[in-house]
N, C-alpha and C positions, 0 to 999 in steps of 0.2 A: 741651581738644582741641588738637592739634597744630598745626601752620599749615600742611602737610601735608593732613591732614583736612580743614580748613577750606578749602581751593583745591579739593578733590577735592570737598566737598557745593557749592561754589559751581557744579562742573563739572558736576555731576547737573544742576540745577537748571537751569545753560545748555541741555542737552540734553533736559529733561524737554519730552515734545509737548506736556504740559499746558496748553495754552490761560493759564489761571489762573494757572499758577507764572509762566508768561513775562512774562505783565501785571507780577506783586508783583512779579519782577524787574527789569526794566524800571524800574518806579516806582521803588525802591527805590535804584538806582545814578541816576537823574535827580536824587532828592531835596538830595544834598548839596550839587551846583552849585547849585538855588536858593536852597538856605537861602544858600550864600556870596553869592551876589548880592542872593540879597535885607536881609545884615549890612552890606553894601557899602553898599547904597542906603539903608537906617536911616540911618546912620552920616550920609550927605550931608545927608537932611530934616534932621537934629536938628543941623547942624554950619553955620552959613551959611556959613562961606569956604570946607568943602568944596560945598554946594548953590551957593552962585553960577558952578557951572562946565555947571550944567543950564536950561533954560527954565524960567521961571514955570509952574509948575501939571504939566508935564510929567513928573518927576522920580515926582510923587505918582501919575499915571496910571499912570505901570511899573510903580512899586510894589503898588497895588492888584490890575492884571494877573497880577503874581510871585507874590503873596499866592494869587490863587483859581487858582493853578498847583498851589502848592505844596496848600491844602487838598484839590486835586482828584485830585494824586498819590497823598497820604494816603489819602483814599476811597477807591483805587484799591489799596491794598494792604491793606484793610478788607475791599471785595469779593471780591478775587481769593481772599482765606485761606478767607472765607466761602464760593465755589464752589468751590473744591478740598477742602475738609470734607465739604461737603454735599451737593456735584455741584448741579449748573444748565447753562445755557447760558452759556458764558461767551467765543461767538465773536464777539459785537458788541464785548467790551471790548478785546483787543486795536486797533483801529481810533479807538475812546473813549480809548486811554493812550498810545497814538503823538503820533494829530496835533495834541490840542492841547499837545502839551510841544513840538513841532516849532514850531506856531505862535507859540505867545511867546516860545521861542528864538530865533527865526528873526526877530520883531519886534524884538527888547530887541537883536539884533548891528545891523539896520538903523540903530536908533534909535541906538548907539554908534557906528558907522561900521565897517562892514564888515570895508573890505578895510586900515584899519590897526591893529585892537585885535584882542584876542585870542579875540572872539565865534566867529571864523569857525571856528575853531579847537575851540568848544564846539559848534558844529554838527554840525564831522564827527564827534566822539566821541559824540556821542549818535545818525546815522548809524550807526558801527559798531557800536555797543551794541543799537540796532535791525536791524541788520541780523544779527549775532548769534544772536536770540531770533526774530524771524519769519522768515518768506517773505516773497521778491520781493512774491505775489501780495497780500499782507495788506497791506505797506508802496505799493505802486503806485498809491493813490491821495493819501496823505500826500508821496509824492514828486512828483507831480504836482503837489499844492498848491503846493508849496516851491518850484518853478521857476518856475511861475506867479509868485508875489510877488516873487521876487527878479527876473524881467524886468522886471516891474513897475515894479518901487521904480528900478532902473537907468535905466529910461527914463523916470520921473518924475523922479528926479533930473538927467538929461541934460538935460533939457524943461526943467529949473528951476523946477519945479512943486515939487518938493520938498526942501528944503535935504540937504545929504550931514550926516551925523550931527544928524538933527532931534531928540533928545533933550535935545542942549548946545547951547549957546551958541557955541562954537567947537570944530572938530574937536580932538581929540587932540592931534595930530601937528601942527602949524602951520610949522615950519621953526624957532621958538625952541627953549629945554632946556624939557625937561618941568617942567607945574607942580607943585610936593610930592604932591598930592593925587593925579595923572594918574598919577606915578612908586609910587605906592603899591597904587595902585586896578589898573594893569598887571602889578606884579609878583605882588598876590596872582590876579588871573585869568588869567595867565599856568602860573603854576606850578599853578594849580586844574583846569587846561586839558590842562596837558603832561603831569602825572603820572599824571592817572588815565587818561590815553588811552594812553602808554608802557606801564604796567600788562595795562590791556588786548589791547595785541597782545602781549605778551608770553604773558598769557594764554591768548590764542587761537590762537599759535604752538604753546605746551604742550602745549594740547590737541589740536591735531593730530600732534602726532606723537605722543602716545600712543595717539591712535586711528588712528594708520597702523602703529602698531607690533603693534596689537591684530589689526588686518586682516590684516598679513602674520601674524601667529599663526597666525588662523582660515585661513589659505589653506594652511600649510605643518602644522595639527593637527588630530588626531582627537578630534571632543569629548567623545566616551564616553568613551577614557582616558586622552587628555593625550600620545600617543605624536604620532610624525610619521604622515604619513597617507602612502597611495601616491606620488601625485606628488611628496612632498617626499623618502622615499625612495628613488626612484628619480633623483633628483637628486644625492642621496649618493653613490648606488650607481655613476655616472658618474664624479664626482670620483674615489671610489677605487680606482676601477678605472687610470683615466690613471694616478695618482698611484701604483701598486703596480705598474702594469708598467712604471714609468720606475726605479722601485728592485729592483723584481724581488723582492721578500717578499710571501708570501702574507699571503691574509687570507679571511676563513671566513662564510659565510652560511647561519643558524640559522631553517629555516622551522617554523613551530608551527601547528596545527589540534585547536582540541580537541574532543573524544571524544563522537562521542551528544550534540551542543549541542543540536539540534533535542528532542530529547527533554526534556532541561531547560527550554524553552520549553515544551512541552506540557504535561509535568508539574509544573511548579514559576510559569507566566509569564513573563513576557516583563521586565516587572522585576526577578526572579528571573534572568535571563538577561543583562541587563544589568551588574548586581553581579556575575557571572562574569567578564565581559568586562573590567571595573571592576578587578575586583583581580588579571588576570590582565597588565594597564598596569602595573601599581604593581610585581607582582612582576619585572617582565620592565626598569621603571627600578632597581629595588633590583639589580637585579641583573648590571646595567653599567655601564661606564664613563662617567661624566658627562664630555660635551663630548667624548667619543673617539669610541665605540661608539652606532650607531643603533638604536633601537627602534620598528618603525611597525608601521603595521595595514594589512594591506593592502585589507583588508576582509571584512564577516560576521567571522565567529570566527578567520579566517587570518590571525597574525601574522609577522613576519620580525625578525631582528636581523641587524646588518652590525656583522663585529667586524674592524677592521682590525689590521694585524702581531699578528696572531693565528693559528699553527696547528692541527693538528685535532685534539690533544690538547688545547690551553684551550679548545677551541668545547664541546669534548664534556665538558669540566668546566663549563661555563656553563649546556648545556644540562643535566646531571645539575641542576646547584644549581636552577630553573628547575621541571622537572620534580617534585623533593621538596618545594618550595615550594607548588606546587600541588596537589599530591596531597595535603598534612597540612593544606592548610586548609578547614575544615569552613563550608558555607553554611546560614544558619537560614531559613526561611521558616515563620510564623506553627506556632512547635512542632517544628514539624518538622526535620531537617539531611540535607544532601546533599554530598558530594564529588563532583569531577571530575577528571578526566585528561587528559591531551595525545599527541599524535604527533607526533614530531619530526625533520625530514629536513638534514642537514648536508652543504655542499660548502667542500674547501677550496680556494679560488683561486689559481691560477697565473696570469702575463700576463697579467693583467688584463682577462681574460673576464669581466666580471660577470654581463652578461643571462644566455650560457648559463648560469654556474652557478646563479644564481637559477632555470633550469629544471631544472636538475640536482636542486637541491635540494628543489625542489616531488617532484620523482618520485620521492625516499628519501623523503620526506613520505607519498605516496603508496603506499608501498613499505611503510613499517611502520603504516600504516592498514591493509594486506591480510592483514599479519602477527600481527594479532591487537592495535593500540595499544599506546597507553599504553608505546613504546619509541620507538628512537633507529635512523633508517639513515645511513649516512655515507658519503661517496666522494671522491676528490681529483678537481677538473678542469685537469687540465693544458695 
């Protein structure tokens, strides 16, 4: 899998509503910080010149805490694969996979000293990481907790009730150089801290602007056939209009209606109807200018193309090409095959009148509908 791929199923899975994905997810990016902290803290118990920089018995309490953090995360990505297999209830867990990783997070920064190690800093990544994957609404009681404890701990610690980094023996930071063990134990949770939260918004910048890019898609296409949709062509049709009577070259607007569609509905379905539509997109892109010429829908079965610095001899070769395209291709329904046809009404633009001609053009539309179909009316608007 590409690394491409692998960002793009990571992005599913942010977005999945699944309850259960969100949970595994969740757990699954918390899990790395604890295992670091909890190789940190190994390392101290088995080390005594790095342990004598923590309280008697202290050092062991975190650790046991980290320990049924990290077995509860595990369970948690146990459960959650299990409810998304099998379906269950799975809205108590998000709430069960938040707040206690909030709370020994949130204990293990107190217990190192807040506001000078790099704890604080592992709080808000798993913040954004939670915030992310739930709602406000899921996360509002877990944030409640969290403010509670840290007033808390602040005014206990003010009150002198409770030492500021009760874990150690001496803060961090004391105004000396750092001791080896501080200088070591900082820059791995420093960079454990910085990276994957840099990642992260990086991330989640990504991901928004591919989903604003999606959005203006869907605002500006039609999603049966991938052409522009009315207001996006109509938008065109402005531009080019200013833009051809400030040069004074025509340009040519190609409206299409096809033939007895209602009847292909009745007789063939309405999916059957759709596939008309479908490959009447495809032929009408095949058949202009990428990134010049517009193709939209205006809507139901009535199309338009906008062909600028085009006269009405190339419109009427566009529409020719257009028209044989459509007519030689055959549609199957279960056995069965049907052709369709089109009528097609052409104006060529002068000064940059577009709306009128787009009405001009609807009315040779109209014009060789009267006329028996499946032809061409044409007219200059000068």
């Amino acid at each position: 899998m590409t690394l491409k791929g692998l960002i793009r199923r990571i992005e599913l899975r942010l977005l999945d509503r699944n309850v259960a994905n969100r949970c595994m997810v969740f757990a699954l990016l918390s899990l790395p910080m604890c295992l670091i902290l909890w190789g940190l803290q190994a390392y101290a118990l088995a080390n005594p010149e790095a342990g004598a920089f923590y309280r008697p018995g202290a050092l062991s309490l975190a650790q046991l805490g980290l320990t049924a953090l990290i077995l509860w995360l595990t369970t948690v990505v146990v459960l959650a694969w299990r409810l998304r297999r099998h379906g269950g209830d799975s809205k108590w867990l998000a709430q069960w996979t938040v707040m206690p990783t909030f709370v020994v997070f949130l204990l293990l920064a107190i217990a190192h000293g807040l506001k000078d190690t790099p704890m604080g800093m592992v709080l808000i990544q798993e913040l954004v990481v939670a915030r992310a994957l739930f709602s406000l609404r899921k996360l509002r009681p877990t944030l409640i907790l969290v403010v509670v404890m840290l007033v808390a701990s602040d005014l206990l610690i003010t009150g002198g009730q409770l030492p500021y980094a009760p874990l150690l023996t001496a803060p961090v930071f004391n105004g000396d150089d750092l001791a080896g063990w501080w200088a070591v134990w900082l820059r791995v949770m420093f960079q454990a801290a910085v990276l994957p939260f840099t990642a992260m918004l990086f991330f989640a910048f990504n991901t928004l602007r591919r989903q604003r890019k999606e959005l203006e898609s869907l605002v500006r296409t039609d999603v049966l056939t991938g052409l522009s949709n009315r207001r996006e062509f109509m938008s065109q049709l402005e531009i080019e209009s200013h833009r051809h009577a400030r040069s004074g070259r025509p340009f040519c607007l190609v409206v299409c209606d096809l033939d007895h569609f209602k009847e292909v509905n009745d007789s063939w379905g309405h999916p059957a109807g759709d596939a008309v539509l479908a490959q009447l997109g495809r032929i009408l892109q095949s058949s202009t200018r990428h990134q010049v010429d517009t193709a939209a829908r205006l809507g139901g079965e009535e199309f338009v193309l906008l062909l600028p610095d085009t006269d009405l001899d190339g419109a009427r070769r566009v529409a020719s090409k257009i028209a044989d395209s459509l007519r030689g291709h055959v549609f199957r329904v279960d056995g069965a095959s049907f052709s369709v046809t089109q009528s097609m009404g052409i104006a060529e633009v002068h000064g940059g009148q577009g709306e009128r001609a787009l009405r001009i053009a609807d009315q040779n539309l109209y014009s060789a509908k009267r006329a028996g179909r499946d032809q061409t009316m044409v007219s200059v608007v000068a």
